[in-house]
Each structure stands twice: as C-alpha cells, then as structure tokens.
N, C-alpha and C positions, 0 to 999 in steps of 0.2 A: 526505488523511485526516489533519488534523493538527487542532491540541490548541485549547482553545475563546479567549473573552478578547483575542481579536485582532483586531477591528471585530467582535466574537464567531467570530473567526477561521472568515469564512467561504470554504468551501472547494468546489470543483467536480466534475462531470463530464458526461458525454457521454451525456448520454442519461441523464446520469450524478452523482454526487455526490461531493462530495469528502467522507472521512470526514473527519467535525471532532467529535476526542473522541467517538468511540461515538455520534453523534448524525445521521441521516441524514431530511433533510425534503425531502417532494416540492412543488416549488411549482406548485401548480393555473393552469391557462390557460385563459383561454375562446376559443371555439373562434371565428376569426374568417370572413366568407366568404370571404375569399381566404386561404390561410396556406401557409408555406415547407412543402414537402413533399422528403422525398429517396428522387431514384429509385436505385433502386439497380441496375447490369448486370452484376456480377460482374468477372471477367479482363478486363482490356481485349483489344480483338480488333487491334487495333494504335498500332507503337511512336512513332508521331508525334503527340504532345499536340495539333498544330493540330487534324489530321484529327481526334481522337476527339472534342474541342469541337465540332469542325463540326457533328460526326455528329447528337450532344446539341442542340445547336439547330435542326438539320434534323425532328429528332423532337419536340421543343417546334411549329417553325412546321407543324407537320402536325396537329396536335390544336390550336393555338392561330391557324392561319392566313393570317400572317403573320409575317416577321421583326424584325417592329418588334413586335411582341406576344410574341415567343419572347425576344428578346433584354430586353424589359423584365419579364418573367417571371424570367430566370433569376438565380439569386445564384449558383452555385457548379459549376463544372465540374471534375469527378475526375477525372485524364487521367494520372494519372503510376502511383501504387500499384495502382491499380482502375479502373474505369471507370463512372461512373453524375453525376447531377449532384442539383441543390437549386433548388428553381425556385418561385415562388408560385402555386399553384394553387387551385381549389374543390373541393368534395368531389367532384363530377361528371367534371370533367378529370383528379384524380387517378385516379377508377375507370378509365376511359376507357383512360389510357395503364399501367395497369396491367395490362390484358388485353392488351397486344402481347406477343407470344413473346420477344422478346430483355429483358423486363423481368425481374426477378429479385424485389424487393418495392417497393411505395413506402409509403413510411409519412411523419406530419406529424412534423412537426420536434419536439422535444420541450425541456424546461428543468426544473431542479432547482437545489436550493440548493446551497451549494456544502459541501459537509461542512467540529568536537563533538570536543571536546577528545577525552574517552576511549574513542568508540566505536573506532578502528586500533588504538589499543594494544591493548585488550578481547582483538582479535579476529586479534593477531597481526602486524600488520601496520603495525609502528614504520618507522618512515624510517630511525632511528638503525642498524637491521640493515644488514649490509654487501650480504647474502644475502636478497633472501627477492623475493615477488612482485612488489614494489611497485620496488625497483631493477634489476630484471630487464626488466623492462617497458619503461624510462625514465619509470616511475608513470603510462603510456598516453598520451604523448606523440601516436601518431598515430589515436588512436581519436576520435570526435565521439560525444558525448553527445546525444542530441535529446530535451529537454523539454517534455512540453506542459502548460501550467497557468495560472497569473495574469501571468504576465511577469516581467521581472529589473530589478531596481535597479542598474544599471551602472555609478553611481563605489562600490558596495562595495567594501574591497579583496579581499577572495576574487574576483574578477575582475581583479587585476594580472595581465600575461601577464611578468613578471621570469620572464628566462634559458629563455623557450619558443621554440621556432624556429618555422620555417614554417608558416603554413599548412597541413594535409595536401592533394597533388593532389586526393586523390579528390570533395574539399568543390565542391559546387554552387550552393549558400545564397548567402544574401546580408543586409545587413541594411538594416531599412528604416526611411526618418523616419517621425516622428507627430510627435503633442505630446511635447515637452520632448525629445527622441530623436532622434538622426541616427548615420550611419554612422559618425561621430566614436566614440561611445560604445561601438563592438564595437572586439575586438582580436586577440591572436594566444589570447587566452581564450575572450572570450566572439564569437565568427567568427560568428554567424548570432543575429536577431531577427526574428519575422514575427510581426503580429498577424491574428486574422481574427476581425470582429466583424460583416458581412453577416447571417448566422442572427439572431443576437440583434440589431439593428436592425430587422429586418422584424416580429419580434415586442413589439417595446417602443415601439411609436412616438411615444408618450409624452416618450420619453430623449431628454434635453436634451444632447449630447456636450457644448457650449461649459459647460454649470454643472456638469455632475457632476466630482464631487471623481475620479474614472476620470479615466488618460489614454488619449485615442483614439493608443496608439501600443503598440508593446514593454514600455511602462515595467510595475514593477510595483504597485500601491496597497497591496494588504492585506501583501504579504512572502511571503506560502504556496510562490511561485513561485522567488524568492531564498532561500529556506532549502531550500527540494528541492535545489534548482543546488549550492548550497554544500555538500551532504552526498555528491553524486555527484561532484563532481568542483572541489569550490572550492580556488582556489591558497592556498598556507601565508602563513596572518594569525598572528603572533608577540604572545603575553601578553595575550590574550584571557580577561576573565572577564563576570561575569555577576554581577550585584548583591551583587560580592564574593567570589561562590562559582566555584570548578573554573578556577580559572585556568589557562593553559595555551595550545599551540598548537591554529589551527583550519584544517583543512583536509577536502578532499575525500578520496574513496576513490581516485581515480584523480587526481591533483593536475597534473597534466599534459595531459590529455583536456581536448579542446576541448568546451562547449559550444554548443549552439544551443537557442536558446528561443521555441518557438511558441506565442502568449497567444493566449488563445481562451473566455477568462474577463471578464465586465464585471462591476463593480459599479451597483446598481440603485439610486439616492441614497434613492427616496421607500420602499422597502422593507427598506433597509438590507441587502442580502445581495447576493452575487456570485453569477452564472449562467454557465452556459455553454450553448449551442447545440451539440446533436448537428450540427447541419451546419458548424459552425465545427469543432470537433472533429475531425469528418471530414477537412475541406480542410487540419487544419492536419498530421493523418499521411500526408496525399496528398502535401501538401509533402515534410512531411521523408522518407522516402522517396525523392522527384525529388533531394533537395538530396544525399542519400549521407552519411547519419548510420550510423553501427555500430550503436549501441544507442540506443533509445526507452525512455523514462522515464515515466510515468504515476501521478501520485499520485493518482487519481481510480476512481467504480466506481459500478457500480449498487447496487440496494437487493434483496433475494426480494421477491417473485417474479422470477425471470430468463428471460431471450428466450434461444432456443436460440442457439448458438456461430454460424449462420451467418446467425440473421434480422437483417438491418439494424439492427433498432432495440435492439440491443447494438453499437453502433458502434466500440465500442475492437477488440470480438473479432473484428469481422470488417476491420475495417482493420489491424489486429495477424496476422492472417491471411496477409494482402498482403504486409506488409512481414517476415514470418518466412520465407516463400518467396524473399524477397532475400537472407537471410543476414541478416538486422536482428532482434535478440534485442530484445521484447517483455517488460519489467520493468512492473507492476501491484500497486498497495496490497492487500491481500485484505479488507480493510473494518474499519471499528471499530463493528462491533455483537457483540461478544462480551461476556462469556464464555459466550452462547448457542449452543447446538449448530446445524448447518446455516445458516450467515449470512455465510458466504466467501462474496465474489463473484472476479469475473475469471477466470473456472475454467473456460473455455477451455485444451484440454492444449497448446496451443500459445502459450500464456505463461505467463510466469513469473512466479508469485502469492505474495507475501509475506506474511509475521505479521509480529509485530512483540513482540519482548522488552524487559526491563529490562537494565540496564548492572550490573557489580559496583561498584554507586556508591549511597551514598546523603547525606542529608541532617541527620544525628543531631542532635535542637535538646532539652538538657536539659533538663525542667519537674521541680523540686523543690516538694514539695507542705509544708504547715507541719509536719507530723509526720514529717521529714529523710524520707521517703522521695522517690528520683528516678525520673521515667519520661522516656522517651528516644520523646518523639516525631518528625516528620520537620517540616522548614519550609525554606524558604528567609530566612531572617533573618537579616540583619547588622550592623542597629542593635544602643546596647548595653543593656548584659542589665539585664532588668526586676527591677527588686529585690520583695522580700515586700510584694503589691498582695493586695487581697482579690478572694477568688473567689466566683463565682456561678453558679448553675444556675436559671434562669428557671422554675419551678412552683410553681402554686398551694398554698399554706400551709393551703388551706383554710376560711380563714375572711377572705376577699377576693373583692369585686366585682370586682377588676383580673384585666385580661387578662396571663396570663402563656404562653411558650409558650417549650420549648427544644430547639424545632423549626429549625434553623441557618435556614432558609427565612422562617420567620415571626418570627423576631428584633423586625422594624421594629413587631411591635405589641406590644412591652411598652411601657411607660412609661420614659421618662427614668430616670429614679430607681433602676429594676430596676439597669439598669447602669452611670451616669456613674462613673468613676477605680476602674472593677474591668475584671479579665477576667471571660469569659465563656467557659461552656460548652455546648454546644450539641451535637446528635447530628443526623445526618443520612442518608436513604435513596436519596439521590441521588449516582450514581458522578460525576456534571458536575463539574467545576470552578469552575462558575457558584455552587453552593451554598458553596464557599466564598469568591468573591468577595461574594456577599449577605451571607454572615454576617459577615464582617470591615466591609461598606461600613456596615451598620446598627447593630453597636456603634461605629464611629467616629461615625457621626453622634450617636447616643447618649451621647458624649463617653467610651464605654469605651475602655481603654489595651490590651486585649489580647483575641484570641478562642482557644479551643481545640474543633477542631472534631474530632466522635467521628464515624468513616462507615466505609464498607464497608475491609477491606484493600486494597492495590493501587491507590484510586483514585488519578487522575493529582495532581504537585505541582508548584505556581507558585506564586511569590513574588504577595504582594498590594501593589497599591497603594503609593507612599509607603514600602513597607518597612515597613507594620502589621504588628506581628507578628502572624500567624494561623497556629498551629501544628496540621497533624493527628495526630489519635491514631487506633487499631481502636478496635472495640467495647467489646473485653477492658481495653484501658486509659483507653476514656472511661466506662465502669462502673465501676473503682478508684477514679477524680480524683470521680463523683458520690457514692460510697458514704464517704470522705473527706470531702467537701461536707457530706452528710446525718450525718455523724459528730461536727459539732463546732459550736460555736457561732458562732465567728470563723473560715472559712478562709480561707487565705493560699495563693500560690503564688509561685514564681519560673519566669523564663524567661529564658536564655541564649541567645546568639547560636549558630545554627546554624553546620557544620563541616561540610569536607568528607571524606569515608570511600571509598574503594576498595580494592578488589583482596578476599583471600578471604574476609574474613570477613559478605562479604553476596553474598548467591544472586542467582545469575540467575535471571527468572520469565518464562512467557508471560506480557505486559502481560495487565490483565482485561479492556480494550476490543477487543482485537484479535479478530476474528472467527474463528469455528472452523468447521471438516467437522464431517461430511461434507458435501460436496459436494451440493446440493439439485438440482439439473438432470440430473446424468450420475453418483450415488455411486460408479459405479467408477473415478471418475476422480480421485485423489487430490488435494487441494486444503485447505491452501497446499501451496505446495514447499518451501518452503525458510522461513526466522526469520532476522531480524537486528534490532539493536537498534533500539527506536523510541518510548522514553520517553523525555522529558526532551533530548532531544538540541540541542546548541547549536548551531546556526547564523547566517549573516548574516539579515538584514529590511532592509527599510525603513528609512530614518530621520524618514518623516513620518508616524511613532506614537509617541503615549507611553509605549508598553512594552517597545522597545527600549531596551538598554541599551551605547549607543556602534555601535548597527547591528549588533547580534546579540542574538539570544532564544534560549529553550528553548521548544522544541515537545512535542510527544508526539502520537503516532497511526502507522496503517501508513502513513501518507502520506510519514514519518520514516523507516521500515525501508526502501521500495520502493529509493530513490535513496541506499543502503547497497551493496544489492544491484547495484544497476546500476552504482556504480562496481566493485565484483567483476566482474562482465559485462566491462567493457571492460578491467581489466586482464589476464583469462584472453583475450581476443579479441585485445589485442595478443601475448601469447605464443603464441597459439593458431589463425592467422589462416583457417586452414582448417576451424575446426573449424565445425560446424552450431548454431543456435542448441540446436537436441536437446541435442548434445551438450554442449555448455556449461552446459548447466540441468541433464543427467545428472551431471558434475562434481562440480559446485556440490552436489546431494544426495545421493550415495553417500560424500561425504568428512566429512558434516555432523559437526559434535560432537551426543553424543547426550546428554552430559551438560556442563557450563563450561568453560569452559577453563580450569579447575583440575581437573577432574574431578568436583567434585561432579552430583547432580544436579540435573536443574531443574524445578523446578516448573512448574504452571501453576493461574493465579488465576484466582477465580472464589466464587463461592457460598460452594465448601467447597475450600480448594486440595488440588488433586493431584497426582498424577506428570505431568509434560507427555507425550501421546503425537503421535501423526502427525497428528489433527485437530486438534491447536494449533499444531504448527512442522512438519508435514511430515516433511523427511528431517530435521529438525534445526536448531542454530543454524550458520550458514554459517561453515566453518572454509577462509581465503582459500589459505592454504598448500599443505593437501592438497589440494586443488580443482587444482593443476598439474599433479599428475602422477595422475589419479585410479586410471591402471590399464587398466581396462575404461568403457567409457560404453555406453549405449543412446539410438541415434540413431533418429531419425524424418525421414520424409522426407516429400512428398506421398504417393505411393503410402500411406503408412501412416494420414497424415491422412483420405484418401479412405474407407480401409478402415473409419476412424472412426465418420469419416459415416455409412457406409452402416449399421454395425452400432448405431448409435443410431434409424438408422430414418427418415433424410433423405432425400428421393426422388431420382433420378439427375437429373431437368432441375436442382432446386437444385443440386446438386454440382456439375452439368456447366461452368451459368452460374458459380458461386464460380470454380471452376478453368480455368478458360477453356478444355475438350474435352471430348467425349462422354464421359463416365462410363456405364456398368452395373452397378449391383450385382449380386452375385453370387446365388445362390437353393440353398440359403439361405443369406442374411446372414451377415458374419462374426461371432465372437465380440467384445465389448466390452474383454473379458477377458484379448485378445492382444493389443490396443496395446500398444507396445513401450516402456511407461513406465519410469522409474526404482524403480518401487514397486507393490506388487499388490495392488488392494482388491478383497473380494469382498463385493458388499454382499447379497446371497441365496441363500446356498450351503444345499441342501437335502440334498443324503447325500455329493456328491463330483464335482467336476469337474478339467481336465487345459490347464491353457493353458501356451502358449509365450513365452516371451523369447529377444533375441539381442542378444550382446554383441559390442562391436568394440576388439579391442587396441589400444591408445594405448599400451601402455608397451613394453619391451624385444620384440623379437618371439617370440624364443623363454621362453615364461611358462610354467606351468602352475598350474590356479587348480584350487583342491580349496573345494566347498560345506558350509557351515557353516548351520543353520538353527534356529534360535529360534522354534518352532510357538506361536501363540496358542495359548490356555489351552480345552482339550479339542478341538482342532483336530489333527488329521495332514497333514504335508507331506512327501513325496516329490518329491524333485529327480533328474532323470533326464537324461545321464549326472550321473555327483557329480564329473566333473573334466571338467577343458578343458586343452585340449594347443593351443600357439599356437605357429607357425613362421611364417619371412617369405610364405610361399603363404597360409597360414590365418589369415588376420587378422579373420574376422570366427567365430562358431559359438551353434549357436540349442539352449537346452536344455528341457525343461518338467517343468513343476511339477504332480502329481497332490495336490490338498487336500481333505482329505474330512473328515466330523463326527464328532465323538462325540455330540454336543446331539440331545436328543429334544425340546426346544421351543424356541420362536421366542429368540432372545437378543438382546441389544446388541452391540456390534464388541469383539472380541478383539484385542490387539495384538501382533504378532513379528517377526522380522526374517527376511534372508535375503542370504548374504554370500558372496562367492566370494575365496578368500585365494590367493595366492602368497607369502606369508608376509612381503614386503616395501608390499604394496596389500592393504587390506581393503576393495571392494567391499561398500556397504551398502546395502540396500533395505529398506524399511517393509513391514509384510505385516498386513493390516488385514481381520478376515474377520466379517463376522454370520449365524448360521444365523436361515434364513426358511422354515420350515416348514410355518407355516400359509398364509401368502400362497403358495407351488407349490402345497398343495393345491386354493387357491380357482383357480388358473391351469388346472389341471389337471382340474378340476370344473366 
C-alpha cells in the first residue's frame, strides 16, 4: 500500500492489491480456454512434501488421463503450509475435479494492479536507550522476517549484515539466481530470496521476460519491496536525508532480524503496472512457511467486496491461516481507501491488520503574500527562496474568449501567458499526489517559477520533480492567498525553502487514506488492530529511478505502517518465544497509546477531522515498550478459531478440510461475540446481551486486577466478577460482560473502553457497540 509517482508506484496483491496511495484498480482478464486454476485441499493429510505432490498429480492424471498431461498441466504444488495445488485447466475439468470430496474450492487464478529516520524515536524505541526493547532483544537478532512483495535490491546498504552473527538454525530458505541475482547477493541480512513468477506467465503469454525492463529473478524494479524490508528490519545506514530534508539515521524496527524476500510481483512493460498472481502468492507463503520464518510481512490486500476468511480466493487469509497455526505471526496493510467507513481489508481475526498514522513531523515551507502577511504551508523544497514573483489564479475575467481554469488538473489548458515567470494557484478535489505532480509538470512547462496547490487537509506530501517548488496549502488557506489575489491589482508572493519540524508541537493524525471499520464481512470482528506510522516514511529503493534520492525515498500508505508493525512482531517474539501469534497481537493492542506519545490527542482525517476511535487505529497507535510486559493477553487457539467458524456460519466439511479433522459445530452455533478478542464490538445490540472473555497472566503470578469501564454513550456495561485473583495454579480466568441499551432507535457505533488494572499494568480493550433495533425486528418478523 504505498504512496503513488513511483513508475506510479505500482504496488500488489494476491488476489490482491497493493494500496498505492488510497488508489486500488482491478485489472480485467479475459477468460482464456485453458487458464491456471487453484485447487485448494485444506490441512495437508501428510508430513512429506514428496508424497503430497505425488498425490496432486495423481489427481491431475485422473481427470487429465495421463501423466504427461498432469505434469504439463501443473504450475504449483502446495505441500508445506497447506495442501492443494495451481494447474491449467478448462472450465469443464475445473468443475469436474471440484466435486471430488477431498477438494475444498477451486477457483481461476486471478490479477490486480498493484496498489525512516523518526519513525523509532516517535515510538520510543531509540538505540541510544541503554534499556528498552530493542537492546533487550539483541534488536531480534534470531528472528527472520518473511516478505512477500516486489523483490529486494541487494547492494542497498540497509542490507549490510556489519557485526550480525549466524545464521539462525532454525532458517530452511535459500537464495536463488535469476537475472542480475545470485547467492552472492544474500548475507547474514538478507539469508533467503525466492521468486515465483509461474501464475503470472501462464496468464501473460504475451511477456517478453528477455525485453521487459522486470528482472526474472529476486531483484527488485519498482522499490515497493526494498522500502517494506527496510522499515521491518533494514540494518542502520548513518546521515541519511532526503532532498535535503530529515536527515538522520535509517534503520529498521528490528535492525538485526534476518530478512527473507519472496517476489511474486512482475511488472507488465506494455501496461505499465506490476501484478501479482494469487497462485504465486500462494506458493510464495507455502514457501516461507517450509523455510521457518517467525513473522510474515505483507504489504498487500484485497478491495470490498471480500471473500469470506476461509474461501481461497482470499489467499493471504487462508495461507495466513496455515502459517498462524505454526506460530508465524501474519502482519497485513489494512488498505488505503479511507477516510471512508467500512474499507479495511485483511480482517481475518487471525492477522494482524494495520492503519497507518502521521509522524510528529512536518514540512513548514513559508509563503509570504505582498501585504507582509505569512502562511506556512507544507512542501518539501530545498532550493533557494523564491523572492517577490507575481501571483496568479487562472479565471476567467469575464470578458475573454480564453480558456482559463484553476483547476490543479486542467492547468495544461490555459494559455502560456496565463502563467510564464509567475506562480500559480490552483485548488484541487483530488486526495492523489498525482494532482500535484500535474499541476507543478504543467506550470513548468508553461515556463511558471512556482505552484501553490489548495486541496483536501491531510493529503499525502512529495517533493516534485527537479525540486519545483510546489507548495500545498488547505482550503482555508488557499481561500486567503485567492481572496489576496482578487484583492489587489499586482500580487506578489514569496516562497522559502522548506524545514524540518518534530516533536510536540505537531499532532499525530490517522493518515486520511488509510482505510477504516468497521469491518464489512464479519462487524464483530474488530478491524484494524493496531496504527503505526505510515506517511511520509523514509526508506531504501531502487537506484534505477529517478526519484530516489542516493537509494532512499519517502513513501506513504499502510503498505508503510504493516512492516512497522512487523518489526514490533519480531522484537516481542524474540523476547517472547513462547508466546502465540494471539498473544502477541493481544500485547501489541491492550498497551496501545490512545492518545501520542506526548499525550496529546489524535486525530483522525478525513472530510471533517475527528477524534480518532477503534475504526481508524484499533486498540491504538502501537506503544513498543509497554507491549513487553503487557500484563494479561488474550490468546486464541484453533479450538477458538474453529469456534469462529462455526459461529459466522461456515459448514463443518469447510472447517474440517481448512483444519485437517472432522469438525461439528455445535447446535446451536456459538456466539461471534465470545471470540476471545482483544476488543468487543457489538455491531446489533437490541436491549442486552452477555459474552465472555478470558485472560491469561503474563506478568507476576501473584496479580490482582480490578475492572475499570468506560460505557459508550447510552450504553450499560456490567463486568462480572470486577476482580481477578491470579496465583502460580491460576494463570489463566474467564470473566463476562452483560451490555445492554439505553437507545430506543437504530444508532451509529458508540465508542468505550474496558481495562483491567493491577495498578502497575493497565489492560486495555476497545469496546465498540451500535444498537439495531429495527433490523431484530425485521429478523424477528
């Protein structure tokens, strides 16, 4: 999910999209007579990869008739996390072997486009501390990171492996040649590269591998996959800046964790965008998995409509599935189609679904207007400062045949004259970045010295071009700079070189692209988890772009926040080795900051900014610190998964085949309501209901935690017992929650908490409720 301007920074997924800047396109296929299909079988039924391939082509040459038709059929054999395979079939043979019993789904293969200096300090977590997570760790020395995305650029230096020791045993992986790529190029850093590009060949047959500007190898082309690496786990690169700006050290969250990077993303020369193949996808989390990575990285995600958590054709959620049952924590973008309600994806409660915030950083670039008043807009500019040039605003005077327009978009059709040796002002309805790349490329060609573009708050910021100055303002102060304009006969303006600003005197916000809850497929199922930063962030790229700057950029998107997250992931898992993905994702949100780490509050952007609640950050922005020692967690297991299932309404043969044994649901069904989440939403609460949680001591044995509760706004909550008593026998105890209405009609979600204290751990949960009173009666009727 990352920020646009980057071969229009296109980015992927699986079935899937990489958010690129709040922008997510599906690319259409036609349907050919033979096309890759992937069957899906669930659990594998046994622990020898040969056998399970055998099996997969034994069942190919049974409906195909031969094994020279099965074996030229097949692309991809799942044999390690899962069990099912990718083969090219017709729509006929797909039906066919879809009605065998041991099948689960088969569905056609499918394609889509592809959608830091101060983020550690931010967030707590300096090297400089003698104390704190990140030296406690060895900064996750023996943890492996597994990425899946566009590939790594391997002479970056954030891939130096300086003063890392071994290997870890447990690694499987390996890396593999291609073009420009060899084993030469991994190290005691980057220990594993795999690409898998089968999928997307069978459906491009078209692709030329020897001319496409793509390497058919590891490497990476667009960067999307080298700036994720770099934010989870890249080694410390010293006086790092960025077109002048934020200079500084750049490293990873976990700067000692090994990664491993599985490409499974092409670029497409004659369409200009990168794709990925769900069945590459697949084989490439089948891999890591076999290979024994700790934590899975995924900056990718579908689009709403969403495939339920266990149909195939959500392949992150059901390969994230697999490998959560290993003890492999599942980190995931949550999308950049926000600041629209219900547009999270990856919301599956078995991974861990990211937003994506602003840094306490900004870019303050002076514009003094002729009448000595200053506005302090944002830019990235480092050239120097534009002296008193004349200003303009593009409309018609009314008594001209010329086109005028000041429209940032439609720029290219005024006339020369409009603008040659002035800035420009322009207004814009477009959150893209692209609108202010147009508007800056079309007064330079115009021969204008400067643009100022007026558009929504929040939207993302990058430097243009060349170092054009292109400075944005809000609304509020591209109305001032025109009502100025309209003010006087001769305006003038000045522009200064942009600076950079941290620490309190600028808020942290939910970015406005990051996608928000509720949750569209399962609303009880709280979705994001967790926020970490993910505007503007500086990482490695490429260096065969012109927008790198010495092989580092600034991004924006969750693509940015996800592989934040994930090196938090593998720092708690090295001090934590036991602990269950659950519980590491429980951590990670009951310790969240609910307000910056100054304390202020945080916003969240949008339309009209608000207070940020649980459907913009979840439990919050991720506070790495208290995440150690969280206290209490709430773990999940299978059993609990199962129980999921069933109470969403999934039949026992699906369940049985996902989990590899006879499953029964119960009759009736369990509650949705009792998954043993970090957080309680109730998205149809009609006069009062009663569910359960259960917590498990992590901290001292002998605790006692007393209930603290923050009721949504005409909401009653009752916690039953209000205390927990924990000795070394009693380490785990299950309490529940009676919430009931005051609301005589339908409402919107209310937001509250619910906190269990031993006066050293505050235990924090989200508590998220809507009465639905007319939908129970239509149910009921």
């Amino acid at each position: 999910f990352g920020m646009t301007n980057y071969r229009t920074l296109i980015f992927v997924v699986l079935s899937l999209i990489i958010f690129l800047n709040g922008q997510s396109i599906f690319v259409a296929r036609a349907v050919a007579e033979s096309k890759v299909h992937i069957v899906y079988l669930g659990q594998k039924q046994h622990d020898d990869p040969e056998f399970v391939t055998e099996s997969h082509h034994q069942m190919l040459c049974s409906l195909l008739g031969s094994k020279e038709d099965a074996h030229g059929s097949m692309v991809y054999s799942y044999r390690h996390g899962f069990s099912g395979f990718a083969a090219k079939l017709t729509k006929s043979q797909a039906k066919k072997i879809a009605n065998l019993p041991e099948v689960v789904h088969v569905i056609p293969d499918s394609f889509y486009k592809l959608k830091t200096t101060r983020t550690w300090d931010y967030l707590g977590l300096s090297a400089s501390s003698p104390k704190n997570l990140l030296n406690e760790t060895n900064m996750g020395e023996q943890i492996i990171i597994g990425i899946i995305d566009t590939g790594v650029w391997p002479e970056s230096e954030v891939f130096n492996d300086d003063g890392i020791g071994s290997v870890p045993s447990h690694w499987k992986g390996g890396c593999q040649s291609g073009e420009m790529f060899n084993s030469s190029h991994c190290n005691k850093k980057l220990i594993g590269a795999k690409y898998f590009i089968n999928g997307f060949l069978e459906e491009n047959k078209s692709f030329n591998s020897k001319e496409s500007l793509d390497f058919i190898s590891p490497r990476d082309l667009n960067g999307h996959g080298t700036h994720v690496a770099t934010i989870a786990a890249g080694s410390y690169v010293q006086d790092i800046s960025y077109k002048g700006l934020s200079g500084g050290t750049v490293r990873g969250g976990a700067p000692r964790a090994r990664i491993a990077m599985y490409k499974g993303c092409w670029y497409l020369d004659d369409l200009d965008i990168t794709t990925c193949s769900s069945a590459d996808i697949l084989k490439a989390m089948d891999e890591a998995i076999h290979d024994g990575v700790d934590v899975l990285s995924l900056s990718l995600g579908s689009v709403v409509p969403l495939h339920g958590e266990i149909d195939i054709r959500d392949g992150i959620s059901t390969g994230a599935f697999h490998a959560v049952l290993k003890g492999i924590t599942v980190v995931c973008a949550g999308g950049n189609s926000g600041p629209e309600a219900q547009t999270v994806t990856n919301t599956a409660p078995w991974i861990v679904t990211v937003a994506a915030t602003t840094l306490d950083r900004s870019f303050p670039t002076p514009i003094t207007l002729g009448n000595n008043k200053v506005i302090l807009g944002q830019a990235m500019y480092t050239g120097p400062e534009l002296g008193f040039t004349s200003l303009v605003y593009p409309e018609d005077p009314g008594n001209s045949n010329e086109t005028f327009s000041g429209t940032c978009e439609d720029l290219s059709l005024n006339s020369n004259d409009t603008m040659v040796g002035k800035v420009v002002l322009c207004f814009t309805a477009s959150s893209s970045s692209g609108s202010v790349s147009s508007a800056a490329g079309s007064v330079k060609k115009a021969g204008g010295l400067a643009v100022i573009i007026a558009r929504h708050p929040g939207s993302d910021l990058e430097p243009c071009l060349d170092d054009f100055p292109c400075v944005s303002v809000d609304y509020e102060l591209g109305t001032n700079i025109l009502l100025y304009i309209r003010s006087t006969g001769s305006p003038v303006l000045k522009i200064q070189p942009s600076t950079t600003l941290v620490g309190q005197p600028v808020g942290t916000k939910v970015a406005s692209f990051s996608s928000r809850g509720p949750n569209s497929i399962a609303p009880a199922i709280l979705k994001p988890d967790i926020a970490a930063p993910g505007a503007s962030i500086l990482a490695a790229t490429t260096t065969n772009t012109t927008l790198n700057d010495g092989g580092f950029i600034m991004l924006s998107g969750t693509s940015m926040a996800a592989p934040v997250i994930s090196g938090v992931v593998a720092l708690l898992k090295a001090l934590h080795p036991d602990w269950s993905p659950a519980a590491i994702r429980s951590a990670i949100v009951t310790t969240a900051w609910r307000t910056d780490p100054f304390g202020e509050q945080i916003d969240a952007e949008g339309s009209s900014r608000k207070l940020a609640d649980p459907f913009d950050y979840g439990g919050g922005l991720v506070n790495p610190e208290k995440a150690v020692k969280p206290g209490l967690v709430y773990d999940l297991d299978l059993e609990d998964y199962v129980l999921y299932m069933c109470s969403v309404g999934y039949n026992d043969s699906s369940i049985s085949q996902l989990v590899g044994e006879r499953t029964t649901c119960s009759n009736p069904r369990p509650s949705v309501l009792d998954l043993n989440l970090p957080s309680i939403t109730i998205p149809d609460l009609k006069e009062e209901v009663t569910l359960t949680r259960t917590v498990t001591n992590v901290g001292p044995p002998s605790s006692v935690y007393k209930v603290k509760v923050e009721p949504p706004l005409g909401v009653q909550v009752t916690v039953m017992p209000n205390k927990l008593v924990f000795n070394s026998k009693t380490k785990k105890l299950s309490y529940h929650v009676r919430v009931s209405t005051r609301h005589k009609i339908n409402t919107g979600f209310y937001f509250g908490s619910l906190t269990w204290s031993d006066s050293v751990h505050d235990v924090i949960i989200p508590l998220s409720v809507r009465t639905q009173i007319l939908q129970n009666y239509y149910d009921e009727n």
